[in-house]
C-alpha positions in Angstrom: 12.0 -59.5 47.4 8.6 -61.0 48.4 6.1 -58.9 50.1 3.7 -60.7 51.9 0.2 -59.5 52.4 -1.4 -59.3 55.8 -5.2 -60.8 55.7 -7.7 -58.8 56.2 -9.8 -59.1 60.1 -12.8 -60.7 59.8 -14.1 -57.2 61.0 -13.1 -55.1 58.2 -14.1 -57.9 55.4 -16.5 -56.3 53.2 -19.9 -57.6 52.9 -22.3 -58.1 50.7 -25.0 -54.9 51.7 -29.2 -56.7 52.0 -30.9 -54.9 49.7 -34.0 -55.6 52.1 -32.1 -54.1 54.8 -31.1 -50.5 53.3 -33.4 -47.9 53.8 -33.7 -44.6 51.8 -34.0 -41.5 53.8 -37.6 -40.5 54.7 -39.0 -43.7 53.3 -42.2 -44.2 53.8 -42.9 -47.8 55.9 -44.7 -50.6 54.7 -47.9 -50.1 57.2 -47.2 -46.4 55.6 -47.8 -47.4 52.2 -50.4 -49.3 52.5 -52.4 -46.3 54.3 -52.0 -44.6 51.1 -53.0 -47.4 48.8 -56.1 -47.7 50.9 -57.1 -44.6 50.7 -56.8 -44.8 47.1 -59.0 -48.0 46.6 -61.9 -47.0 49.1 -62.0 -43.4 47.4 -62.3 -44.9 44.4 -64.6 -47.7 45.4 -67.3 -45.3 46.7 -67.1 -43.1 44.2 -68.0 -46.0 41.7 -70.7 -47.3 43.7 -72.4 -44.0 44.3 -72.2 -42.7 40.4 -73.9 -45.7 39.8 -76.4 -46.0 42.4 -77.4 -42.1 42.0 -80.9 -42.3 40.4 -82.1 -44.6 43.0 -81.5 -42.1 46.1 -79.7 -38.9 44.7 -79.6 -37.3 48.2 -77.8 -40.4 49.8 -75.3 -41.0 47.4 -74.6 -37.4 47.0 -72.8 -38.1 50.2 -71.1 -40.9 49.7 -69.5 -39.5 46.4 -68.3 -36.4 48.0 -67.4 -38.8 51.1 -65.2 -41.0 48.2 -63.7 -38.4 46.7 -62.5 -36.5 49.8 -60.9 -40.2 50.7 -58.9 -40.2 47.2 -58.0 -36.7 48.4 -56.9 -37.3 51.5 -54.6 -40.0 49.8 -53.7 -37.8 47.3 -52.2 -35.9 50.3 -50.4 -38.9 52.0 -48.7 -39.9 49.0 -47.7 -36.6 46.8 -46.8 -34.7 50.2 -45.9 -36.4 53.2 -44.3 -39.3 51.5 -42.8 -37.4 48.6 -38.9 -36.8 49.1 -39.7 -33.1 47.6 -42.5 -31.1 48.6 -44.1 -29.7 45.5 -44.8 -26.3 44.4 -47.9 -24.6 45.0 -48.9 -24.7 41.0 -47.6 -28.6 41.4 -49.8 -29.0 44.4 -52.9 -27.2 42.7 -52.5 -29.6 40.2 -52.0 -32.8 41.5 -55.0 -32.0 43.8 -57.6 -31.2 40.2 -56.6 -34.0 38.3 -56.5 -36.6 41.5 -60.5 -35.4 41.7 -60.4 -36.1 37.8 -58.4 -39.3 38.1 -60.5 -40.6 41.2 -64.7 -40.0 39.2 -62.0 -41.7 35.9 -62.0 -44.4 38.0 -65.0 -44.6 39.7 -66.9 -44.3 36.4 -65.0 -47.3 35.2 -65.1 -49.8 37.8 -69.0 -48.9 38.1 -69.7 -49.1 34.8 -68.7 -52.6 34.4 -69.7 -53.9 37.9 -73.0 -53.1 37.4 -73.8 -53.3 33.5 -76.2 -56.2 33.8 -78.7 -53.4 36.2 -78.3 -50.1 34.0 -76.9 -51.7 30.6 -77.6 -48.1 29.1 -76.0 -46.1 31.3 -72.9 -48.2 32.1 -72.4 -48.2 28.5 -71.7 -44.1 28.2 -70.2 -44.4 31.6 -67.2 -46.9 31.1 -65.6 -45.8 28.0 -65.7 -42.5 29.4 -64.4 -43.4 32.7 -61.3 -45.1 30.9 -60.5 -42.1 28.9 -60.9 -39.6 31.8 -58.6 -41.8 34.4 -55.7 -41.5 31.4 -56.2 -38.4 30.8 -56.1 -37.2 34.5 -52.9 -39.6 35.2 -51.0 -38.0 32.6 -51.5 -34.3 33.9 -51.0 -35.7 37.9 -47.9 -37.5 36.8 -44.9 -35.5 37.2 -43.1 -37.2 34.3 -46.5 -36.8 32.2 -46.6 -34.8 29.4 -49.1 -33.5 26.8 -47.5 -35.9 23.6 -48.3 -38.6 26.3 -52.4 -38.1 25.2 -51.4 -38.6 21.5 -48.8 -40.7 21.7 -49.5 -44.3 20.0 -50.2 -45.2 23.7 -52.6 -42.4 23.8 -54.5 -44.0 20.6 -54.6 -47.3 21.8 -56.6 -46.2 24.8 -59.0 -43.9 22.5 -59.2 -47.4 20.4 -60.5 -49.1 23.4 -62.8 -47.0 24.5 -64.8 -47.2 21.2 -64.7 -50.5 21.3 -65.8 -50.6 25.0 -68.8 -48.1 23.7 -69.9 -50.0 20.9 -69.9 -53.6 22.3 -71.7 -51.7 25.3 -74.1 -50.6 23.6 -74.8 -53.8 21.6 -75.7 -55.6 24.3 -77.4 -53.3 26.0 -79.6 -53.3 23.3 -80.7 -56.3 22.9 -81.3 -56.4 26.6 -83.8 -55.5 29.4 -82.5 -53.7 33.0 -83.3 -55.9 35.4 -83.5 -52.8 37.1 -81.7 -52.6 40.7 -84.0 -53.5 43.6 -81.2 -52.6 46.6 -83.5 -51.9 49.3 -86.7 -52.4 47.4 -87.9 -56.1 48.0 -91.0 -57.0 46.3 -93.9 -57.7 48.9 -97.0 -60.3 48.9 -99.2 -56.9 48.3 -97.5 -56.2 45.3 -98.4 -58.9 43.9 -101.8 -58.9 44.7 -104.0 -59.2 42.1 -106.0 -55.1 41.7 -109.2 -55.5 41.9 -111.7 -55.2 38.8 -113.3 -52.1 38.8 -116.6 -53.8 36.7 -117.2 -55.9 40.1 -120.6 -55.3 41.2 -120.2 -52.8 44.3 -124.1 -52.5 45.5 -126.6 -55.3 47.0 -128.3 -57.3 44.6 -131.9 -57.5 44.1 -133.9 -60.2 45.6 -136.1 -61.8 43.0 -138.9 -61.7 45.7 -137.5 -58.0 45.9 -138.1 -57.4 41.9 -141.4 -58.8 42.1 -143.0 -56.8 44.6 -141.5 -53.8 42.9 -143.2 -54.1 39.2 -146.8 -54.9 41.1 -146.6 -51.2 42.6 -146.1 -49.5 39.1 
């Protein structure tokens, strides 16, 4: 006996599911995202520009660091805790928010360092090497999957390798060049390069020789 099969309705034919068109549960948008990746960058940015910019107005750039780093901060927040499917704990929070402030001066130290190594060859020198060892260091410990065999893994090595190198090449140039020095705000006037004026120029009123001669007849 044959048995005949009935066809499926074109209702109940399955489908291949989009991929684009499935959406996890508490997602976080696209617009969403990008808040948080922007809040990231700009932390970071300012943080680099003011660690570098520090010696030439302390006061101002006090600001914008703390300004930066309360940016990273704040995305620190949007991503670990509003978009995070599981809130953290409060010893998971305490640490994500120390080494995000570690992770965010890591970066800022590095970005800086580089970007402006042709002004303050010196001091971008100390400050990159040290920038990329402090933003791996402070990732590891934010991570959740992070763990301390991470830091001297062969990974972990390679990075410390780097870093030296980055140091030493640093500080080979550096050497064997001048600071231009970094004139932001600081244009050089026409007075400034006026020539000073010789302190061996006569000052008084020079004597007459009719003057000179009238004066040695009344001695």
């Amino acid at each position: 006996m044959s048995t005949s099969t009935i066809p499926a309705r074109p209702s109940e034919r399955s489908t291949p599911a989009n991929p684009r068109s499935r959406k996890r549960v508490g997602e976080p948008s696209l617009y969403a995202r990008y808040v948080g990746a922007m809040l990231y960058f700009v932390g970071a940015a300012l943080i680099a520009g003011a660690v570098v910019h520090y010696p030439i107005d302390p006061p101002v750039y006090t600001v914008i660091c703390i300004v930066g780093a309360l940016v990273f901060l704040l995305g620190t927040v949007v991503n670990e805790f509003v978009f995070a499917a599981e809130r953290p704990t409060l010893r998971r929070a305490i640490a994500l928010v120390t080494f995000s402030l570690l992770l965010s001066f890591g970066v800022g130290l590095l970005g800086g360092g580089i970007q402006h190594f042709e002004q303050f060859p010196e001091r971008s020198a100390a400050m990159t090497p040290i920038g990329l060892l402090m933003s791996y260091a402070a990732f590891v410990a934010k991570d959740q999957e992070g763990r301390w065999r991470n830091l001297f893994s062969l990974f972990g090595a390679g990075v410390v390798l780097v870093a030296a190198v980055t140091w030493f090449g640093m500080s080979a140039v550096a050497d064997s060049m001048e600071s231009a020095g970094h004139d932001h705000g600081n244009p050089v006037t026409p007075a400034d390069e006026a020539p000073a004026e010789h302190d061996d120029a006569p000052t008084g009123k020079q004597e007459t020789p009719a003057e000179h001669e009238s004066g040695s007849h009344g001695h």
